[in-house]
Backbone as numpy.savetxt, mean C-alpha at the origin, in Angstrom:
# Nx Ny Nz CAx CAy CAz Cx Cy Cz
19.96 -8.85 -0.77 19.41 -7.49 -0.63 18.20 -7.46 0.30
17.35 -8.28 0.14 15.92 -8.58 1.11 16.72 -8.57 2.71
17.56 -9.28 2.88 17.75 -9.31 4.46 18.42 -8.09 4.30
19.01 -7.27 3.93 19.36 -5.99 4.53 18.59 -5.35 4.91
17.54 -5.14 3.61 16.20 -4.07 3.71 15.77 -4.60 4.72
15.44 -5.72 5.02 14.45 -6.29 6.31 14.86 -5.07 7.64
16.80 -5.64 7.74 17.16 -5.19 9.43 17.13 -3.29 9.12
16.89 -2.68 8.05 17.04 -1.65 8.22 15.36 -0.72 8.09
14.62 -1.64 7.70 13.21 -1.17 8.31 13.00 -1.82 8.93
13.64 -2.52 9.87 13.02 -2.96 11.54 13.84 -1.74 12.26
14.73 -1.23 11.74 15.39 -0.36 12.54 14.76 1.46 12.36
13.93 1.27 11.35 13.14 2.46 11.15 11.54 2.34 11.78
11.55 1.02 11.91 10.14 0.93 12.57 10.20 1.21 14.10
11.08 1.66 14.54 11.24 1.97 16.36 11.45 3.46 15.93
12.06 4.15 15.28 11.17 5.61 14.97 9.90 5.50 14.95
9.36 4.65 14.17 7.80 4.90 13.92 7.11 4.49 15.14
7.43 3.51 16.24 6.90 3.21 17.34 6.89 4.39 18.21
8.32 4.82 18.38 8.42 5.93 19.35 7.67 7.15 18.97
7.32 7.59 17.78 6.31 8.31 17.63 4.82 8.22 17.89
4.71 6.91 17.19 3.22 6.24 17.32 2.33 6.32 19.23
3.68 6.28 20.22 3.18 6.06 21.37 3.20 8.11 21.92
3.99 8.77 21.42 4.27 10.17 21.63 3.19 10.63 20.92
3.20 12.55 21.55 2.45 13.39 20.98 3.11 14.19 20.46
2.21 14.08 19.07 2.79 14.57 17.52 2.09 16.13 17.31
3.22 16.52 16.55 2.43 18.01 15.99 2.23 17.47 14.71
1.12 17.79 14.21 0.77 17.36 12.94 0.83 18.64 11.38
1.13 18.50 10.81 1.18 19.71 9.58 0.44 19.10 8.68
-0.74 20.29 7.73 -1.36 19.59 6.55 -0.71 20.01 5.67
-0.54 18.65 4.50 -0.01 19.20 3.43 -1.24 19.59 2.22
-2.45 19.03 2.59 -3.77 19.56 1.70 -4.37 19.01 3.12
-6.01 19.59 2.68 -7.17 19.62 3.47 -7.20 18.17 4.42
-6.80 17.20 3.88 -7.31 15.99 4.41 -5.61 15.15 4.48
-4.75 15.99 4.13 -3.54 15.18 4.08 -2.31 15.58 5.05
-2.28 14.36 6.06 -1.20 14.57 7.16 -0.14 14.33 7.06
0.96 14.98 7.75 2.43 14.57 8.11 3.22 14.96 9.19
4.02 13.98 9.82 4.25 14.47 11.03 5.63 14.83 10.71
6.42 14.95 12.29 8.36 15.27 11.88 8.29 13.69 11.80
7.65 12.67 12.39 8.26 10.96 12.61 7.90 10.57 10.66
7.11 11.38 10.19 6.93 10.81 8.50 7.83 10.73 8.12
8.57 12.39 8.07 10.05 12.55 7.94 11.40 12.51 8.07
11.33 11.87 9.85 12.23 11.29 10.40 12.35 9.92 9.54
11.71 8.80 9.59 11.45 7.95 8.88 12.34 7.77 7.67
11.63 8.37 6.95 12.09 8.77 5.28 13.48 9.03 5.48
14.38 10.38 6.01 15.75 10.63 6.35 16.59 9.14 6.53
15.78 8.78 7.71 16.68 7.45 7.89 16.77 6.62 7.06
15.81 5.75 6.46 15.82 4.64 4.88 16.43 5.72 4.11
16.79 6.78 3.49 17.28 7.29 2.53 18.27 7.53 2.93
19.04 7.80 3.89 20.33 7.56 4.49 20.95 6.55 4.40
20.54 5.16 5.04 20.77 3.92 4.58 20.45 3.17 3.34
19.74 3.65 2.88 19.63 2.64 1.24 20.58 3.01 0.21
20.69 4.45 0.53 21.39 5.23 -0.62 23.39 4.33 -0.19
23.46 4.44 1.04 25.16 3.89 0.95 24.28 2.54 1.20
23.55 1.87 1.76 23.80 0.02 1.46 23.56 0.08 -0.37
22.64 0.29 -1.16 22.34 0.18 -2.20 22.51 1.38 -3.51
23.98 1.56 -3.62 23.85 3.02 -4.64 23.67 2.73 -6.09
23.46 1.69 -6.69 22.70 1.54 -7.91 21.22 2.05 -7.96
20.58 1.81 -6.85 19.15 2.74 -7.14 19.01 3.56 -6.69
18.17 4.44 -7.18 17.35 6.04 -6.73 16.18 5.33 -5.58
16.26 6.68 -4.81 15.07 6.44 -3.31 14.14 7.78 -3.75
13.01 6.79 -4.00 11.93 7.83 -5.18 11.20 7.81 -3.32
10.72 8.58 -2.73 9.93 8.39 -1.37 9.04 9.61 -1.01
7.82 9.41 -0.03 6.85 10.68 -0.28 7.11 12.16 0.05
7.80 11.99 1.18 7.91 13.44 1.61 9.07 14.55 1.14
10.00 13.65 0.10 10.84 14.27 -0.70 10.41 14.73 -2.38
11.51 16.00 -2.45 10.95 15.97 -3.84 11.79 15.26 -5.35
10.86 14.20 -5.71 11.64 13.53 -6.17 11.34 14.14 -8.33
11.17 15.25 -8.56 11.44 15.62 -9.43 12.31 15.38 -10.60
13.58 15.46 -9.93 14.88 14.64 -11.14 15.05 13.27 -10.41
14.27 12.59 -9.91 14.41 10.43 -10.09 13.65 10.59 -11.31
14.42 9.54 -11.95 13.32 8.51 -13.13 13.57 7.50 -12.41
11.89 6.62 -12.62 11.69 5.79 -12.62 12.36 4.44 -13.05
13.18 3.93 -12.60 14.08 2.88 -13.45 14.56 1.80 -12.17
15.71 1.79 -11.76 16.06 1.22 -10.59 16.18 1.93 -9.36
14.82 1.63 -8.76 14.25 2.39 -7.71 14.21 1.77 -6.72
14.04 2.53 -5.42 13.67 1.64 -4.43 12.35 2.52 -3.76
11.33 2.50 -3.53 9.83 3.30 -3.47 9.39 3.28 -2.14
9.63 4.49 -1.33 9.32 4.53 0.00 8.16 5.00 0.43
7.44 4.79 1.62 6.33 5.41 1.49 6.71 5.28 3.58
6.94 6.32 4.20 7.72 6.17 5.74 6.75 5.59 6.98
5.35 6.17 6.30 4.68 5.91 7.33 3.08 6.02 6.55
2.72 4.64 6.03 1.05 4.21 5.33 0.31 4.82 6.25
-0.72 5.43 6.26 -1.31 5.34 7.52 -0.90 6.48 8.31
-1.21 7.53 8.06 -0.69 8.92 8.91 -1.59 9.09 9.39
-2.58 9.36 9.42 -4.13 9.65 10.22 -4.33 8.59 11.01
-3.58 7.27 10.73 -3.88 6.07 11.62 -2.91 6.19 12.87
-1.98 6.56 12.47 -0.91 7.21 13.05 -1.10 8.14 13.98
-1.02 8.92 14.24 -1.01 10.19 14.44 -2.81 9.80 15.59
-3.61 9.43 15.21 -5.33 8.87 16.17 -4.85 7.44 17.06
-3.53 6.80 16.55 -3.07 5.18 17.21 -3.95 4.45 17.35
-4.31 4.47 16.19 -4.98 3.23 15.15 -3.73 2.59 14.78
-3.91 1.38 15.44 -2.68 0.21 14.88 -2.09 -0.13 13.22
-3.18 0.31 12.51 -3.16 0.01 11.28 -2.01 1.14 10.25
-1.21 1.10 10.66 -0.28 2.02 10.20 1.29 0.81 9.68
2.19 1.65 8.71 2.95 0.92 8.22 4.43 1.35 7.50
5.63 0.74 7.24 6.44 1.70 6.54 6.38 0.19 5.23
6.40 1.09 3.92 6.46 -0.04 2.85 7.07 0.54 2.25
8.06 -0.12 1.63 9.17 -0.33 0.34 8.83 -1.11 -0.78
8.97 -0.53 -1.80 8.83 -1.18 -3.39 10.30 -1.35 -3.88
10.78 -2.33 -4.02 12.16 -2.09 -5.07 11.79 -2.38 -6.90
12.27 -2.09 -7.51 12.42 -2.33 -8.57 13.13 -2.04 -9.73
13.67 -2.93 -10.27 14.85 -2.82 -11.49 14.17 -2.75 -12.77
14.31 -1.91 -13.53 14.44 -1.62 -14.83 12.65 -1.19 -14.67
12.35 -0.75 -14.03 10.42 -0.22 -13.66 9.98 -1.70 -13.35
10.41 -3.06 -13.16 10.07 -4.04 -12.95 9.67 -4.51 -11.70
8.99 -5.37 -11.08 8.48 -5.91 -9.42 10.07 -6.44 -9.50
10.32 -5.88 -7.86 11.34 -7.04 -7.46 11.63 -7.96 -5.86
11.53 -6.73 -5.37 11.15 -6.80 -3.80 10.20 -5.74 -3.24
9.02 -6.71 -2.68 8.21 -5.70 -1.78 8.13 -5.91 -0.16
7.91 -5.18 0.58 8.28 -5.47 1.95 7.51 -4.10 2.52
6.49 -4.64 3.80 5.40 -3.59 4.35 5.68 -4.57 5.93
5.94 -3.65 6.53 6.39 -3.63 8.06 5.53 -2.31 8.93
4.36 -3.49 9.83 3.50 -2.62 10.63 4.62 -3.33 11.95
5.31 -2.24 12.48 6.07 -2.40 13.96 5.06 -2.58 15.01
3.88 -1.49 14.93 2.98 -1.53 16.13 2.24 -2.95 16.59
1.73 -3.51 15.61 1.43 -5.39 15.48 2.41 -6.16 14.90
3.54 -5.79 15.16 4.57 -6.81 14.98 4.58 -7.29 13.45
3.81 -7.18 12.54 3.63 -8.07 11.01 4.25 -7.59 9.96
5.42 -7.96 9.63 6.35 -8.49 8.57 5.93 -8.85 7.35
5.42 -8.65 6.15 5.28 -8.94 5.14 6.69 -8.96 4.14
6.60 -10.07 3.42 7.53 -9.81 2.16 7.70 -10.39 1.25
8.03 -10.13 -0.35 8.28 -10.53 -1.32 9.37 -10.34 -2.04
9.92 -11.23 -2.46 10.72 -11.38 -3.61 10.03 -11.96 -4.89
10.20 -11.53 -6.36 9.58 -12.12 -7.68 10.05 -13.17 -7.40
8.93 -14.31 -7.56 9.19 -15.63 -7.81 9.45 -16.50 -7.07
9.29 -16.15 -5.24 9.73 -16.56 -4.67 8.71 -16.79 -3.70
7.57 -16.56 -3.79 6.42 -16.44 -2.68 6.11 -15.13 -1.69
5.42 -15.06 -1.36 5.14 -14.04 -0.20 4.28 -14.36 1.06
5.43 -13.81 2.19 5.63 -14.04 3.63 5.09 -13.15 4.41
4.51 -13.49 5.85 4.21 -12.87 6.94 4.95 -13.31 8.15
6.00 -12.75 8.87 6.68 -12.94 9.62 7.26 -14.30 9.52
7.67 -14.29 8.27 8.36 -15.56 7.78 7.55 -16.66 7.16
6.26 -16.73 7.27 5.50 -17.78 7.06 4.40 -17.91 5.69
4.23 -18.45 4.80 3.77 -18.44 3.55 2.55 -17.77 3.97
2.19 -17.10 2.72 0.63 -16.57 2.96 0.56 -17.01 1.13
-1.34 -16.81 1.03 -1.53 -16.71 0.29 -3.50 -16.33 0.23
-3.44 -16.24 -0.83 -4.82 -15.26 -1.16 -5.50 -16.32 -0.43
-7.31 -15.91 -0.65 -8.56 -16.37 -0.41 -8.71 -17.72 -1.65
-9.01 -18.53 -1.42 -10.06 -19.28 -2.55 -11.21 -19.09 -2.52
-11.77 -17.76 -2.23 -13.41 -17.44 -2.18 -13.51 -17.23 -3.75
-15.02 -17.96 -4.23 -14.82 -17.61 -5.52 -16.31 -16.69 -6.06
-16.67 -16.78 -4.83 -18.57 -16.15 -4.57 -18.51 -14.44 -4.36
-19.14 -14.07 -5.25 -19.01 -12.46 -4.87 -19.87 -11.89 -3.58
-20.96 -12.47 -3.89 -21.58 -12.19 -2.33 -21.03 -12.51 -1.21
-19.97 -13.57 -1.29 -19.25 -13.70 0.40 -17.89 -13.09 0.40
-17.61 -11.88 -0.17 -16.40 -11.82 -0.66 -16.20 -10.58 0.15
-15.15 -10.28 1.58 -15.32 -9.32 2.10 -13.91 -8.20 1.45
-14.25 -7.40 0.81 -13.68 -6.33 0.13 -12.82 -5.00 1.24
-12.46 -4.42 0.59 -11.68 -3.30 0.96 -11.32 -2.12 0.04
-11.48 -1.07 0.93 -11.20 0.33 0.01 -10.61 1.62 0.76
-10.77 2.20 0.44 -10.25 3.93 1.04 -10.69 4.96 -0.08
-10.78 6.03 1.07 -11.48 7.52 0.64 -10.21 8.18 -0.10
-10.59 8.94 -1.39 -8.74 9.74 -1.26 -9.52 11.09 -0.70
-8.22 11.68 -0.44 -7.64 12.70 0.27 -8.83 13.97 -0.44
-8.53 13.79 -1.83 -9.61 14.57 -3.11 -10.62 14.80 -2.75
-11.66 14.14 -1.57 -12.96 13.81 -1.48 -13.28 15.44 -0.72
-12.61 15.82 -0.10 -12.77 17.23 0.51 -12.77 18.39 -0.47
-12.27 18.09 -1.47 -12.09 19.69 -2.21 -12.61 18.50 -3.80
-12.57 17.70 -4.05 -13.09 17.54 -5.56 -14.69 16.89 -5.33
-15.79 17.26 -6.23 -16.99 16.72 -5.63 -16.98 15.67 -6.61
-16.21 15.47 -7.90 -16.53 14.41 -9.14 -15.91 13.26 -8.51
-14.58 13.38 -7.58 -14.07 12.30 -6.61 -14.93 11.69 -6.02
-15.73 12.33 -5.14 -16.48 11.90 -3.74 -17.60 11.48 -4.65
-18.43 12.08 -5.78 -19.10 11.10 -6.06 -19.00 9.65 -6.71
-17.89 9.45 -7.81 -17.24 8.28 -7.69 -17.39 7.49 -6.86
-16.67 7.60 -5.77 -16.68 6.82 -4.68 -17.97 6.22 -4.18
-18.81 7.18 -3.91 -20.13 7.19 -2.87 -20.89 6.12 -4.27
-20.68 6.41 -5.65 -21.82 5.83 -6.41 -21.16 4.21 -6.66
-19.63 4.08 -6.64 -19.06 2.63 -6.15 -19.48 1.80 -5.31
-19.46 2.60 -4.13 -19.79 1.90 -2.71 -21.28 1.20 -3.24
-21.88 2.31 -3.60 -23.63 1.64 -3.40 -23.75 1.23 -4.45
-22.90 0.57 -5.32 -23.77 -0.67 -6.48 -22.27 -1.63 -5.96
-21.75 -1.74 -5.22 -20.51 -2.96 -4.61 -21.32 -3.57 -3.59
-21.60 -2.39 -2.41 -21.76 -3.04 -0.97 -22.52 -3.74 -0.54
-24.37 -3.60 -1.63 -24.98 -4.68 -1.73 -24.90 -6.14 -2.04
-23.82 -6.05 -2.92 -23.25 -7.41 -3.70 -22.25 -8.07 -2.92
-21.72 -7.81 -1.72 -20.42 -8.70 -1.72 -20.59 -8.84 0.24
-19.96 -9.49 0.75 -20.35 -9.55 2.16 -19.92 -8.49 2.87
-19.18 -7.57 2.31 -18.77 -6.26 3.33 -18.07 -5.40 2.93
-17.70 -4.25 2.96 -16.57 -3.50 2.53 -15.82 -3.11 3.79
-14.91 -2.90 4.15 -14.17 -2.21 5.34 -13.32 -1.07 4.34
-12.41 -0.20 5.77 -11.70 1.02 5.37 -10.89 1.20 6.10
-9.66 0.68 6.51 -9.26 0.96 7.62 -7.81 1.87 6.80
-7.63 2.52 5.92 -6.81 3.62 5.96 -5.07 3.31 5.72
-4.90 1.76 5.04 -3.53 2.08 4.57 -3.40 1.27 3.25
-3.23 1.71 2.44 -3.48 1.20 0.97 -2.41 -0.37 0.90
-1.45 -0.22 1.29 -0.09 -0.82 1.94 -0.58 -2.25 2.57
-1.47 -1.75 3.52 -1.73 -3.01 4.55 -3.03 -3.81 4.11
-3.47 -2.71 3.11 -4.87 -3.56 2.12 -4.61 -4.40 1.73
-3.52 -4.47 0.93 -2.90 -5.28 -0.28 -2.54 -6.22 0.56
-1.46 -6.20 1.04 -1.32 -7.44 2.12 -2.09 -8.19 2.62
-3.53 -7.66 3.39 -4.62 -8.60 3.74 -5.40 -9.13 2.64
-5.40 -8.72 1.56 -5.52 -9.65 0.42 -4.88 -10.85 0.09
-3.36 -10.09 0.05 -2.37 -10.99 -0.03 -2.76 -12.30 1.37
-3.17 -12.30 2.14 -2.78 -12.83 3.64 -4.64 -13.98 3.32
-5.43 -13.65 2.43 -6.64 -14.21 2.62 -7.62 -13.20 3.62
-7.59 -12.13 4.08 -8.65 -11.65 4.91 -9.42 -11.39 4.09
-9.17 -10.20 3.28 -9.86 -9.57 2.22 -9.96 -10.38 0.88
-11.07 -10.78 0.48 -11.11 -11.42 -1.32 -10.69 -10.33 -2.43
-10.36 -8.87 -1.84 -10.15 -7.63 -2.85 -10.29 -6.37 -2.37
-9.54 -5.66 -3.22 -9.40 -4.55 -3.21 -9.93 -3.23 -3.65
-10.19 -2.08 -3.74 -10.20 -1.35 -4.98 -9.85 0.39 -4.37
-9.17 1.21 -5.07 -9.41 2.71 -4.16 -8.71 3.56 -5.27
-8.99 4.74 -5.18 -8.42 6.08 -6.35 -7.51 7.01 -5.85
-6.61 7.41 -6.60 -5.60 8.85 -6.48 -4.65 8.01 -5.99
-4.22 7.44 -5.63 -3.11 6.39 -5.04 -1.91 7.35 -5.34
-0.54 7.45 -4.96 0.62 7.43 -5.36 1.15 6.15 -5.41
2.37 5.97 -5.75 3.43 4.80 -6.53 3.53 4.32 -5.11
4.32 4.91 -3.66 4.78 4.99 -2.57 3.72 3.85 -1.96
1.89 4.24 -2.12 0.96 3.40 -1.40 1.15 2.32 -1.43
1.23 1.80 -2.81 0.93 0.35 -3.30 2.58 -0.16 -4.04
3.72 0.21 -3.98 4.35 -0.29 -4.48 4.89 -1.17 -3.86
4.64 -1.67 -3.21 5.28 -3.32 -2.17 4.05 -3.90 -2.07
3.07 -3.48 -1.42 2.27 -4.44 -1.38 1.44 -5.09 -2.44
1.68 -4.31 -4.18 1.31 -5.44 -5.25 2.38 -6.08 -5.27
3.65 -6.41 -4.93 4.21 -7.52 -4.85 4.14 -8.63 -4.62
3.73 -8.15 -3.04 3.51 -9.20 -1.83 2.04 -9.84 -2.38
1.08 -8.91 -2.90 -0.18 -9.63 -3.37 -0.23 -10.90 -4.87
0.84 -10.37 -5.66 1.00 -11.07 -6.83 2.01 -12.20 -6.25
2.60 -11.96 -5.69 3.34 -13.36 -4.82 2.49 -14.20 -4.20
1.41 -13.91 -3.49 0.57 -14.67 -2.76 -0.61 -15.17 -3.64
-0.23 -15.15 -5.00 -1.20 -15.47 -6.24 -2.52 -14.65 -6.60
-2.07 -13.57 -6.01 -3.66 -12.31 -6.35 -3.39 -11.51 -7.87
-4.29 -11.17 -7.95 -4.06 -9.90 -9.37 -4.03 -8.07 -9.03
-3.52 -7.99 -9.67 -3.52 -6.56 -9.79 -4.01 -5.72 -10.98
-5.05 -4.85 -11.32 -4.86 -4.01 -12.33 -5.26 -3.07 -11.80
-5.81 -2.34 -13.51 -6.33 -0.99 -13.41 -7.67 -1.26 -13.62
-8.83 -0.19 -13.30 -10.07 -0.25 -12.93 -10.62 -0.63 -14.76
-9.89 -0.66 -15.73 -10.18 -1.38 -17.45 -10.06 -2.96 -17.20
-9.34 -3.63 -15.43 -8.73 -4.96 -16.14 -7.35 -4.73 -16.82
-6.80 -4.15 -17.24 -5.74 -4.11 -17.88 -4.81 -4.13 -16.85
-3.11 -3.88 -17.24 -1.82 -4.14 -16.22 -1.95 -2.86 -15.35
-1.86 -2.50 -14.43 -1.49 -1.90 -13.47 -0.42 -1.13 -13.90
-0.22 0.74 -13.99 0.93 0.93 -14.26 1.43 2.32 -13.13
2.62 1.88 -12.33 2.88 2.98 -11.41 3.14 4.24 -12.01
2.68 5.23 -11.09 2.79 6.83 -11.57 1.43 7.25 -12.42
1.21 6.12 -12.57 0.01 6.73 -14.37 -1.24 6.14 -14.26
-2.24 4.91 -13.17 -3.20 4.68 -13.27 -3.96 5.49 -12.17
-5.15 5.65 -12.17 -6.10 6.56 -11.56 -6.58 5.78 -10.37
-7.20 4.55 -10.82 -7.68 3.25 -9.56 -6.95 2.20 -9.80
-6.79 1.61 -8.68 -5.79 0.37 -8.72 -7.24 -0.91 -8.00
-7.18 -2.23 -8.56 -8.40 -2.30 -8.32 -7.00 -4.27 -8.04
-7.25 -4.69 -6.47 -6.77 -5.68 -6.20 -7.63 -6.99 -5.59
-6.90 -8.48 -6.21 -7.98 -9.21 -5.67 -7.23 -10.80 -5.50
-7.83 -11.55 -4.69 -7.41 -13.24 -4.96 -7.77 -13.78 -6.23
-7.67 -13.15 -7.34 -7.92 -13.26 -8.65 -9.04 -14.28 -8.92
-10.50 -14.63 -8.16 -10.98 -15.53 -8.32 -12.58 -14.38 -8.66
-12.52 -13.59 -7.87 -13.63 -12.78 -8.00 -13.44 -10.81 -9.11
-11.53 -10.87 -9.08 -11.57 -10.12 -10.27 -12.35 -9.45 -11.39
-12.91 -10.43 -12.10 -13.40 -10.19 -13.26 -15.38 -9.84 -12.66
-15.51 -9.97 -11.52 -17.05 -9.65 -11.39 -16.66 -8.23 -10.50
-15.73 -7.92 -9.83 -15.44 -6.51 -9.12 -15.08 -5.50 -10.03
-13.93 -6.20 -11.42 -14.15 -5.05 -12.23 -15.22 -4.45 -12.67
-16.17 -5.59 -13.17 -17.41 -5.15 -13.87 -18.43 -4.05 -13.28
-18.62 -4.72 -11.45 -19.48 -3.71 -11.06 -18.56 -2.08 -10.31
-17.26 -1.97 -10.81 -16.66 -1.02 -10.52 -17.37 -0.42 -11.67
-17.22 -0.87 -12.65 -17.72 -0.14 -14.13 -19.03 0.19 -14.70
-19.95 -0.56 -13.45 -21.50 0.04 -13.93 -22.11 1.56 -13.66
């Protein structure tokens, strides 16, 4: 199943190129939230093809309304991480797939076409960057620990959001060697997964953001939860808080002061 999905989002990632280099009309779907026709082009195509390569699962994906999917044996699209990255050609853009049987991890797979980088996982099997093992940080120091996050979309119209955030940042950013933001929840996880980043953390997420790339991160020996420490649960946690599981337990804490 992995090598199918592979050749058929390499074959959706030249939609996303040919857009990425074109000029897009952009539509908001809220104040701060973009989509182009290539989001949707995207999406059409993987749901075209997954549905006849793979008809045991439902294609739960963003720009559709997926109202009557349950959650069960899914496959979790998200067409294009990174729409504002997109759409400005900021490289940092991505198409990621979550599969999963019975609500379980099974295959995750996040394909940035524009830098060529291939991520992927299978349970139990390791997780890859253009074929080649990756795996987390062994940083185990919170002060050298360069982190990662994102703004949600909320921060424009909710003020209890934006302060969250703003009062995170400033009891984290002192403590750890850096935070960055570069805008795809998708490609976060991965550079965790990959050793750039020692961790993660960001709010409002959908299932679509992060459902491949906690794969690829728990394959590459990182953790995943919710902003309690507890399991991570798609559809239903508020912050998803990711890491090379070495500095975990001191990022939850000062998430929580």
């Amino acid at each position: 199943m992995k090598d199918k999905l592979i050749q058929i989002i390499k074959e959706a990632g030249e939609i996303l190129k040919d857009g990425y280099y074109s000029k897009k009309d952009v539509t908001f779907k809220a104040k701060k939230d973009l989509v182009t026709k290539y989001d949707v082009a995207v999406e059409n195509f993987l749901k075209e093809r997954f549905g006849r390569e793979f008809p045991k699962f439902n294609v739960i994906a963003e720009e559709s309304d997926n109202t009557d999917k349950i959650f069960s044996d899914s496959i979790i699209v998200d067409p294009i991480d990174g729409t504002t990255n997109f759409v400005n050609k900021l490289p940092h853009t991505a198409i990621s797939v979550g599969v999963y049987k019975d609500k379980k991890p099974f295959i995750g797979i996040v394909y940035n076409p524009i830098l060529d980088e291939l991520y992927t996982a299978v349970v139990g099997e390791g997780a890859y960057c253009n074929g080649e093992k990756i795996e987390v940080s062994d940083e185990s120091v919170f002060q050298k620990a360069l982190l990662s996050t994102g703004f949600p979309y909320t921060s424009g119209t909710c003020e209890d959001d934006l302060n969250d955030v703003m009062k995170k940042m400033k009891i984290i950013l002192p403590k750890c060697q850096d935070i960055r933001r570069l805008g795809s929840a998708a490609l976060d996880l991965c550079y965790v997964a990959r050793g750039i980043y020692e961790g993660y953390y960001e709010m409002n997420l959908k299932a679509w953001d992060v459902s491949a790339g906690l794969i690829i991160l728990q394959e590459a020996g990182g953790k995943v939860s919710n902003i309690d420490g507890n399991d991570y649960i798609l559809f239903e946690n508020k912050y998803i808080v990711a890491s090379n599981n070495h500095i975990h337990n001191e990022l939850i804490r000062n998430l929580n002061l």
